[in-house]
C-alpha positions as CSV (number, residue, x, y, z in Angstrom):
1,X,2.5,1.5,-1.2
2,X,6.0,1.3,-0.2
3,X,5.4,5.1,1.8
4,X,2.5,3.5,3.5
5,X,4.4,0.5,4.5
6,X,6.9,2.6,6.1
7,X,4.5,4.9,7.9
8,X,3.0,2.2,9.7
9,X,6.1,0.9,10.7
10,X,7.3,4.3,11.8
11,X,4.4,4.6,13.9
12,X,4.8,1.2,15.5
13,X,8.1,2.1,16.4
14,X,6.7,5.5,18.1
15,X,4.1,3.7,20.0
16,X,7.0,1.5,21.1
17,X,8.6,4.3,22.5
18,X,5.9,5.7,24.0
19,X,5.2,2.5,25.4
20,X,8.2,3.4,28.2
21,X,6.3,7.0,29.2
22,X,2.4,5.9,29.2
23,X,1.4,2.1,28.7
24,X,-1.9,2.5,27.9
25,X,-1.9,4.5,24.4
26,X,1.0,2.7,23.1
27,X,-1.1,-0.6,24.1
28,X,-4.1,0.9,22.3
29,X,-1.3,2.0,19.1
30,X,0.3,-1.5,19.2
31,X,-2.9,-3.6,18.7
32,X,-4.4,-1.0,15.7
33,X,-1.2,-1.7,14.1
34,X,-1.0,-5.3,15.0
35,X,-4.8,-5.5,13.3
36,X,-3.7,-3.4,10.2
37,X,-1.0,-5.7,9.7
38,X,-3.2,-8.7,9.8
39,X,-5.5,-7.5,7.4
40,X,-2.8,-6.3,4.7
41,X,-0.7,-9.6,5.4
42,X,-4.0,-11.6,5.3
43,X,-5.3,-9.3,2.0
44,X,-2.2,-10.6,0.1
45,X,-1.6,-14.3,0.7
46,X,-5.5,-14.6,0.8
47,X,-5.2,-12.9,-2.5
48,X,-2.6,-14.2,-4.6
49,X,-3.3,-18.1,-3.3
50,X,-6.9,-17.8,-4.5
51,X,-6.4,-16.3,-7.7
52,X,-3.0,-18.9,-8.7
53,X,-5.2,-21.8,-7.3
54,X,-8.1,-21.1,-9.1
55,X,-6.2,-20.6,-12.7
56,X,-4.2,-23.2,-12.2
57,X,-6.9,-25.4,-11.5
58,X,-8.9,-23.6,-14.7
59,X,-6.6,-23.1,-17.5
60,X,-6.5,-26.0,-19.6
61,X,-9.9,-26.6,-19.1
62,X,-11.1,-22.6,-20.2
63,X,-8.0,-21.0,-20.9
64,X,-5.5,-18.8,-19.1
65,X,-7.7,-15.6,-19.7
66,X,-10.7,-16.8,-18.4
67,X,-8.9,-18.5,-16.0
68,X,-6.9,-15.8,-14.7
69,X,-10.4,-13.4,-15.0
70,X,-12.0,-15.8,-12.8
71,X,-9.7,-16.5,-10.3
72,X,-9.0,-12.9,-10.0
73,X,-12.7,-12.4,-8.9
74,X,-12.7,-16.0,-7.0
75,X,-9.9,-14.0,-5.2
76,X,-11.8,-10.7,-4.5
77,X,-14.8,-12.7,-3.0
78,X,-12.5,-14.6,-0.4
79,X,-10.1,-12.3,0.6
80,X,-13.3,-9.7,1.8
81,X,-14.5,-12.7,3.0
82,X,-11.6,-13.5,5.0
83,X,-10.6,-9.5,6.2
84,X,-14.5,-9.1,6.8
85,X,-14.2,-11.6,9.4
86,X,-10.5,-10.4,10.9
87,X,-12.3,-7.5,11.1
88,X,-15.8,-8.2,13.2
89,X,-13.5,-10.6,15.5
90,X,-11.3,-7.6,16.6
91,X,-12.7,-6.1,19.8
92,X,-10.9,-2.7,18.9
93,X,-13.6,-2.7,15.6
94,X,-16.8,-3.1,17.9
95,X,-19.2,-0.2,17.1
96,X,-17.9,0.6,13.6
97,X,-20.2,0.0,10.9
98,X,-19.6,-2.3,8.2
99,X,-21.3,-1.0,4.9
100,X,-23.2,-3.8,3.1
101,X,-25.3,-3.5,0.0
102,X,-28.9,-2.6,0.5
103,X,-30.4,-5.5,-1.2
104,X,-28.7,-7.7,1.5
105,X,-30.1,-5.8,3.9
106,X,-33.4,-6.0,2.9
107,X,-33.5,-9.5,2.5
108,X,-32.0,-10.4,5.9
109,X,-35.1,-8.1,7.4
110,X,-37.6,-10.5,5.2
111,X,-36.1,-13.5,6.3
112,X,-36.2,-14.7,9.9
113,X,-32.8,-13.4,10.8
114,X,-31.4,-12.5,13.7
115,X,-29.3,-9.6,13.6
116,X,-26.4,-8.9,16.7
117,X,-24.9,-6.1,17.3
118,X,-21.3,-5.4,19.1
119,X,-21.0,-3.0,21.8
């Protein structure tokens, strides 16, 4: 984790410097890693507030194992939630597919949905 965290910033500092010689890659750099950020910032305080919120607000009623088994999956549902939607708003994401589960799929084609697509 701690390797990962350093690459990224190694590489922000790169497209920094290349920033001086040609402006528009290390634009293009600076806002993937501005987005990665986001979503790894966003993944943990999404994350940990969610899952202390919802056993806090659950253990004396269930106890702290349910409690924290819960609010651990309370957690997992809002933070994809959350980076889902950081990640359709970005305008360096349009064109990649998101993967959903088939059975969603099929039921927004039976129901009268309309479907968008980003180019």
């Amino acid at each position: 984790m701690l390797g990962a965290l350093v690459s990224l910033v190694t590489g922000y500092l790169q497209a920094k410097a290349l920033a001086k010689v040609g402006g528009k890659l290390a634009d293009y750099v600076d806002d993937w890693f501005r987005l990665i950020a986001s979503v790894i910032i966003t993944t943990f305080v999404t994350l940990l507030f969610t899952w202390g919120a919802t056993a806090v607000a659950l253990w004396k009623a269930v106890g702290i194992w349910v409690a924290l088994g819960v609010g651990f999956a309370t957690a997992l549902v809002a933070t994809a939630a959350v980076v889902y939607t950081l990640w359709t708003r970005s305008p360096l994401t349009k064109g990649i597919a998101i993967a959903v589960p088939s059975q969603l799929a099929r039921a927004a084609e039976e129901q009268n949905v309309t479907i968008t697509e980003r180019k």
